[in-house]
C-alpha positions as CSV (number, residue, x, y, z in Angstrom):
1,X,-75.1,55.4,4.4
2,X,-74.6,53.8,7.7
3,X,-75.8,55.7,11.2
4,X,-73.3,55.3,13.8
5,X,-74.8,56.5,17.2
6,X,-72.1,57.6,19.5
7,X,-71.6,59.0,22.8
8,X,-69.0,61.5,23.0
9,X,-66.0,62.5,20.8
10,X,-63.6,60.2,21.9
11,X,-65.8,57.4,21.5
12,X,-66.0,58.7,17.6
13,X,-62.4,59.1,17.2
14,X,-61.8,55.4,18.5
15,X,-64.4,53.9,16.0
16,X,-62.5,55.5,13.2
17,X,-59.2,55.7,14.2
18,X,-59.2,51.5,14.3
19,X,-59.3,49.6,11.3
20,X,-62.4,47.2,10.8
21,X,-63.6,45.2,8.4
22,X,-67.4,46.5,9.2
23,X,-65.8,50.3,8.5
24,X,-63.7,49.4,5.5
25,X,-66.7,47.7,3.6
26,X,-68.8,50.7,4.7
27,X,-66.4,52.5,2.8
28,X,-66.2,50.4,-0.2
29,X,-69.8,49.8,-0.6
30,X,-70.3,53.7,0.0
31,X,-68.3,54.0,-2.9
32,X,-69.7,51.6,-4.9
33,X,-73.2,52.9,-4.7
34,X,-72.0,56.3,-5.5
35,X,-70.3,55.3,-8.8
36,X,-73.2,52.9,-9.7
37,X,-75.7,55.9,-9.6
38,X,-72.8,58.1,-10.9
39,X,-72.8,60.8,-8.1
40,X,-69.7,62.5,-7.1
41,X,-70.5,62.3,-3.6
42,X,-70.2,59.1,-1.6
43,X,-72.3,59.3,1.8
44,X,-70.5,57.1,3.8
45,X,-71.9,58.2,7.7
46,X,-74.2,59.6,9.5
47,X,-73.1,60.2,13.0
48,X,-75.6,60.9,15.8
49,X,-74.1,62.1,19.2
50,X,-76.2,61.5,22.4
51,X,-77.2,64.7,24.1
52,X,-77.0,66.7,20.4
53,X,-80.3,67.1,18.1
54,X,-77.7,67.7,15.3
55,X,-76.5,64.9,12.9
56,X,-73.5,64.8,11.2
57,X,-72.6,63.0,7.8
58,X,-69.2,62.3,6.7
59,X,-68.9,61.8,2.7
60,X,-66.2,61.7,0.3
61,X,-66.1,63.0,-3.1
62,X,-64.7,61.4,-6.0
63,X,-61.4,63.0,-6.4
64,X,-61.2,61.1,-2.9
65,X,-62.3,57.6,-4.0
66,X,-59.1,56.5,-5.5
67,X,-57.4,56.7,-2.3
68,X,-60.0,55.5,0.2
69,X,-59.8,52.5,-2.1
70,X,-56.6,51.8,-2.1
71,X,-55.9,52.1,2.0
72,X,-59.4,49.6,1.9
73,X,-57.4,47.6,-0.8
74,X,-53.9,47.5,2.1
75,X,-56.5,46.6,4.7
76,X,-58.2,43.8,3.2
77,X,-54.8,42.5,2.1
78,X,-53.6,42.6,5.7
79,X,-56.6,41.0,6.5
80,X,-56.4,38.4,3.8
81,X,-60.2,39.0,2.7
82,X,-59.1,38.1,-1.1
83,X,-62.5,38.3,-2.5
84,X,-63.2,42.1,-0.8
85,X,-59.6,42.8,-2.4
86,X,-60.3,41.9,-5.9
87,X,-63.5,43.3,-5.7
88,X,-61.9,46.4,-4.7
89,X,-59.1,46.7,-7.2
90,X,-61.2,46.3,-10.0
91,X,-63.6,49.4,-8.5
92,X,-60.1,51.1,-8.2
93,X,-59.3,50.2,-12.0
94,X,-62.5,51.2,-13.3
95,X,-62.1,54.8,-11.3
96,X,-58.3,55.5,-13.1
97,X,-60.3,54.4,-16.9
98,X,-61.9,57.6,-16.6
């Protein structure tokens, strides 16, 4: 699980509303982790907002996996990270075999 440390809100909303290969392989790997220790849970983030003792964590469960993949899958495709694709479509296979 990655920590993001943030400042307000809107500085949240930008991180994730921008698509990044350091946020999409977050994602991936999150997943991966998840399936490797079969959970049905993937922690992704755990956000931290200056000011706020309260952490947040933002996690996906499996019936979400499929499509997380897939967007990482357009992303790394626009991106032409081929090795990050494969490796993805075959996590994406393996999640459909079951």
């Amino acid at each position: 699980m990655r920590k993001l440390q943030v400042e307000s809100l809107e500085q949240l909303e930008r991180i994730f509303r921008e698509k990044s290969v350091d946020m999409t392989n977050n994602i991936r790997e999150g997943i991966e982790e998840a399936m490797s220790k079969n959970k049905k849970t993937a922690n992704l983030f755990q956000i931290e907002m200056d000011g706020i003792d309260t952490s947040f964590e933002i996690s996906l469960t499996s019936k979400e996996w499929i499509i997380a993949l897939e967007n990482c899958l357009k992303h790394y495709g626009e991106w032409e990270m081929g090795d990050e694709a494969i490796d993805t479509y075959l996590l994406i296979k393996q999640l459909k075999q079951k």
